[in-house]
C-alpha positions as CSV (number, residue, x, y, z in Angstrom):
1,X,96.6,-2.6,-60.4
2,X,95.4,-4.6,-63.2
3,X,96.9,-7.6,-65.5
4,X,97.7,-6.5,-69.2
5,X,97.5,-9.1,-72.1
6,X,100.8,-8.1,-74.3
7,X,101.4,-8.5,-78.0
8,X,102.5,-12.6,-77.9
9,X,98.6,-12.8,-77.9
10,X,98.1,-11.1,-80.9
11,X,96.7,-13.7,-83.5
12,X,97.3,-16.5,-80.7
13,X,93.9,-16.2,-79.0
14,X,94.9,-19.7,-77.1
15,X,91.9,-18.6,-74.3
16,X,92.7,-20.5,-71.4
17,X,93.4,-17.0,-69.6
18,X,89.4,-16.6,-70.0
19,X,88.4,-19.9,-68.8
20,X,90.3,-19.5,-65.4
21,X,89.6,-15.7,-64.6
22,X,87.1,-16.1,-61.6
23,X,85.4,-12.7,-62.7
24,X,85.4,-12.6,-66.4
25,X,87.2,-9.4,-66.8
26,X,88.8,-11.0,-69.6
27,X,87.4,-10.8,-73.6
28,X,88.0,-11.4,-76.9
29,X,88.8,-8.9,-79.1
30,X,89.4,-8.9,-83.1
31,X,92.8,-10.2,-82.9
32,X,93.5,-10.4,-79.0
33,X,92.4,-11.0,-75.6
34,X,92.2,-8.3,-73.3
35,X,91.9,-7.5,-69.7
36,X,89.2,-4.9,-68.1
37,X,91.4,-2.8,-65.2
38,X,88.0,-2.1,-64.0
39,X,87.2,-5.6,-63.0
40,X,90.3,-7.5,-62.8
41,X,91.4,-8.4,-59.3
42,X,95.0,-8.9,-59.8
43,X,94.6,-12.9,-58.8
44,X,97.3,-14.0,-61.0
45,X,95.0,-17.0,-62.4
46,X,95.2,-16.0,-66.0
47,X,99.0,-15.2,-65.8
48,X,100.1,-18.9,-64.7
49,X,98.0,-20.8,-67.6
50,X,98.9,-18.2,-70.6
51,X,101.1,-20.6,-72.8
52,X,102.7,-17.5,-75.0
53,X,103.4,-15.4,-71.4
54,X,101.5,-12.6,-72.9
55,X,100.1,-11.8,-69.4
56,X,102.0,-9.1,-66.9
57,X,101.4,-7.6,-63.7
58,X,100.5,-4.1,-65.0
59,X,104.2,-2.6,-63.3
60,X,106.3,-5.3,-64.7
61,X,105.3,-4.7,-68.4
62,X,108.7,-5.0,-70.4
63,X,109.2,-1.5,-71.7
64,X,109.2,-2.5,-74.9
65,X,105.2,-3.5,-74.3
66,X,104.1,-0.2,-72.7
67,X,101.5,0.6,-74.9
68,X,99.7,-2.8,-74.3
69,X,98.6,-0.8,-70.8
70,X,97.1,2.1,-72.6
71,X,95.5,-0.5,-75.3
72,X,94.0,-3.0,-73.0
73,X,92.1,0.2,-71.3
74,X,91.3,1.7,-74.7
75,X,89.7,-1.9,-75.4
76,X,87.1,-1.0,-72.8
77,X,86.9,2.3,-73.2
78,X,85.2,2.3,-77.3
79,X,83.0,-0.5,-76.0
């Protein structure tokens, strides 16, 4: 299970979530960061230093965030 980046990032792009993830699974996008399920080892690092908590344990996404699950994989997906 993966951490998802949630739409309080959107046009934030503070980035300290990147420079704490021990295995990079984190990246930029146009307007966002987002996190690689294929990489990410659910360490929690990026959660505690996100200063809009944007950042959830993939099964405590608020409901009304859902579709930041499918759009963080999507992210990878196109790439």
């Amino acid at each position: 299970m993966a951490f998802i980046i949630t739409s309080p990032c959107k046009d934030e792009k503070a980035g300290e979530c990147v420079e704490v993830c021990p295995v990079d699974c984190i990246e930029e996008g146009k307007d966002m960061f987002y996190i690689d399920p294929e990489i990410c080892i659910d360490c929690g690092a990026c959660e505690a230093v996100c200063p809009v908590e944007a950042i959830y344990m993939e099964d405590e996404v608020p409901d009304k965030e859902n579709e930041y699950i499918e759009i963080n994989r999507k992210f990878f997906e196109d790439q």
